[in-house]
C-alpha positions in Angstrom: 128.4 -19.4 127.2 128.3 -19.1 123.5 126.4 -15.8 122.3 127.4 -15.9 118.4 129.0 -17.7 115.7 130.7 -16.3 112.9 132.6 -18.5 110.3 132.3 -20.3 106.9 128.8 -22.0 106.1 129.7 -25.7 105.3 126.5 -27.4 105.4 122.9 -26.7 104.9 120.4 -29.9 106.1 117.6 -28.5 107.3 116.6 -27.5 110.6 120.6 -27.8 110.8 123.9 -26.1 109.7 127.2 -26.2 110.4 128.9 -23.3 110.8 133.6 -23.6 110.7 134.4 -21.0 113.0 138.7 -21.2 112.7 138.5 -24.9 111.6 135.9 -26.1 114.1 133.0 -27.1 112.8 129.4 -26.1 114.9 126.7 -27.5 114.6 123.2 -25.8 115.0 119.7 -26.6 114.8 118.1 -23.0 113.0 114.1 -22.6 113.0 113.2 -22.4 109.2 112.8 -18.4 109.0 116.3 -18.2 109.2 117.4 -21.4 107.3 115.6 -20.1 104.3 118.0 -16.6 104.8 121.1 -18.4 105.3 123.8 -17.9 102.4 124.7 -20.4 100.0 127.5 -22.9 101.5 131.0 -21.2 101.4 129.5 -17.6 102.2 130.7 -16.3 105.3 127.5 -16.2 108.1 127.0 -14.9 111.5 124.1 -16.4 114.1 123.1 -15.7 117.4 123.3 -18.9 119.2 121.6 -20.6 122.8 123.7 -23.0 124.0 121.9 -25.9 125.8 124.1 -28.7 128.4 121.6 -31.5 129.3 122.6 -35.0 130.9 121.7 -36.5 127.4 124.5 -33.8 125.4 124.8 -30.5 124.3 122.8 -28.5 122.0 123.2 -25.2 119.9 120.9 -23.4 118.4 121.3 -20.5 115.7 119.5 -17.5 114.9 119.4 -14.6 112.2 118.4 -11.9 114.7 118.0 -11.3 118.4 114.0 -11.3 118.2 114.0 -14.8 117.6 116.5 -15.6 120.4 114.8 -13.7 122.6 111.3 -15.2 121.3 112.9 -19.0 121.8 114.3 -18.2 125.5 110.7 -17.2 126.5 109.3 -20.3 124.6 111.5 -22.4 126.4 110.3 -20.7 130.0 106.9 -22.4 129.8 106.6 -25.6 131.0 106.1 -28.3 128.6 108.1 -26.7 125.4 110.8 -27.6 124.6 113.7 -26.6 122.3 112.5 -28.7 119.2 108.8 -27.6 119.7 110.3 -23.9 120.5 111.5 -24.3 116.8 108.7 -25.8 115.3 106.8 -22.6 116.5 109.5 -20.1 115.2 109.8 -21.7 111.8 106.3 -22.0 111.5 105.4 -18.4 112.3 107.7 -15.2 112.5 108.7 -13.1 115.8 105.8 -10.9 114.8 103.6 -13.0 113.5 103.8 -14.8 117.5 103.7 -11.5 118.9 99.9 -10.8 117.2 99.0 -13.7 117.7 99.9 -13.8 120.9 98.5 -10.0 121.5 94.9 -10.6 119.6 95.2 -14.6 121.5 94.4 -16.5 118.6 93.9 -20.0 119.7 93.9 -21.2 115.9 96.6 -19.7 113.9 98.9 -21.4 117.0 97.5 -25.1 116.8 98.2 -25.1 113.2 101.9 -25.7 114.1 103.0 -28.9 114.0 103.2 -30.2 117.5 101.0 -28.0 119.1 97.4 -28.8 120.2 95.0 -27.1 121.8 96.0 -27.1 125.9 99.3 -26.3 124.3 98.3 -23.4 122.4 96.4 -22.2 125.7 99.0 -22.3 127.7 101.4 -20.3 125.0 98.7 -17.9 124.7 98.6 -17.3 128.8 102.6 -17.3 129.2 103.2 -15.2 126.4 100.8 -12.3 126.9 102.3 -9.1 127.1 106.1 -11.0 126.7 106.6 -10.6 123.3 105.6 -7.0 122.5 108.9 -5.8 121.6 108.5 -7.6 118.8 105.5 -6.1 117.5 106.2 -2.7 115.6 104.8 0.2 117.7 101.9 0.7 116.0 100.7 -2.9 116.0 100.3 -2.8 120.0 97.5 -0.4 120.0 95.8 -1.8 117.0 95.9 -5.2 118.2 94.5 -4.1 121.7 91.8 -2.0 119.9 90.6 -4.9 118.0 90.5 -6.8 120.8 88.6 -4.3 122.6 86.0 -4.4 119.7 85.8 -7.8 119.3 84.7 -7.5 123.2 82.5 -4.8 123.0 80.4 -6.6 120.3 80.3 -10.2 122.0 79.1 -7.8 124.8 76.0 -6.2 122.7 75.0 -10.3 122.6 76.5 -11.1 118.4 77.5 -14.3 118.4 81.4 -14.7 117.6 80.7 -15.4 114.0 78.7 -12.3 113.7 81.6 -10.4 115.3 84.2 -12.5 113.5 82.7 -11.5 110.2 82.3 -7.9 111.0 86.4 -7.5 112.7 87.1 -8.7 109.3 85.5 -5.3 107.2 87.2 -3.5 109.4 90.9 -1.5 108.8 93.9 -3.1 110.7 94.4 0.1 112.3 90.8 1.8 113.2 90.3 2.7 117.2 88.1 1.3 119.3 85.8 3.8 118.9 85.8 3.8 115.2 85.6 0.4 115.0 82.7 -0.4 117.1 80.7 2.6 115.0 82.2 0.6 111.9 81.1 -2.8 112.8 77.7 -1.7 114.4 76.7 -0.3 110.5 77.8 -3.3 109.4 76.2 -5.5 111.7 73.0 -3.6 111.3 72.4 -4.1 107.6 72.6 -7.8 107.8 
């Protein structure tokens, strides 16, 4: 119903803002990424806005670009997130920042944000796969599925993750598979 906003920034309390749009005032809940972008109060702003009716009140949120909408619509598809826990994720890690973690499924740069435990991260990691990869620059995609493919092949040749951990870590973000498992065997082989 709403799509965007575009007025006078009044107030800044975060996670909210109000926004006077022709002498009505909106207010918005923002995840932090773009709170800590907004203009100082008086500048003129423009966000992106979801619009949420619920039997307990209306709700809008605001954001700086339409990778974080889009990001916060798919949160909110899984079962168990929420809007507010849909924010805490978004201010607590960037568009791309989910979308690698999401693509390399790491369980522990997710459970760091507030709110989210373990099951939760899980189920994040599962309903996000392969959702978010707009988001990722081009060249991320194939890196990210090559180190994944590494990380595989090594737990494969029997290293224990913290073997493998240690070598993915040597290696450039943007070696191929094949490179990479050359790279990490040397590595792996000295030790």
């Amino acid at each position: 119903m709403i799509s965007r906003l575009t007025g006078i920034l009044l107030e800044k309390n975060p996670p909210q803002v109000v926004v006077d749009v022709h002498g009505i005032g909106y207010e918005l809940d923002v995840p932090m990424s773009t709170f800590y972008n907004l203009p100082a109060n008086g500048e003129k702003i423009s966000l992106l806005t979801h619009f949420v009716v619920r039997e307990d009140g209306q709700f809008l949120y605001g954001f700086a670009s339409e990778g974080e909408r889009c990001a916060f619509r798919q949160l909110l598809k899984i079962s168990g997130i929420g809007a507010r826990l849909a924010l805490s994720v978004l201010s607590g890690l960037s568009v791309g920042d989910l979308a690698q973690v999401v693509a390399r499924q790491e369980i522990g740069r997710l459970t760091k944000v507030p709110g989210i435990g373990t099951k939760t991260a899980e189920r994040l990691l599962l309903e996000l796969k392969g959702k978010l990869a707009d988001a990722l620059p081009a060249s991320a995609v194939p890196a990210a599925a090559a180190r994944n493919d590494i990380l595989n092949a090594l737990l494969a040749l029997g290293y224990n993750d913290r073997e493998a951990g240690a070598a993915m870590k040597q290696l450039a973000a943007d070696v191929t598979t094949s490179d990479g498992i050359r790279q990490a065997l040397k590595l792996l082989s000295r030790v």
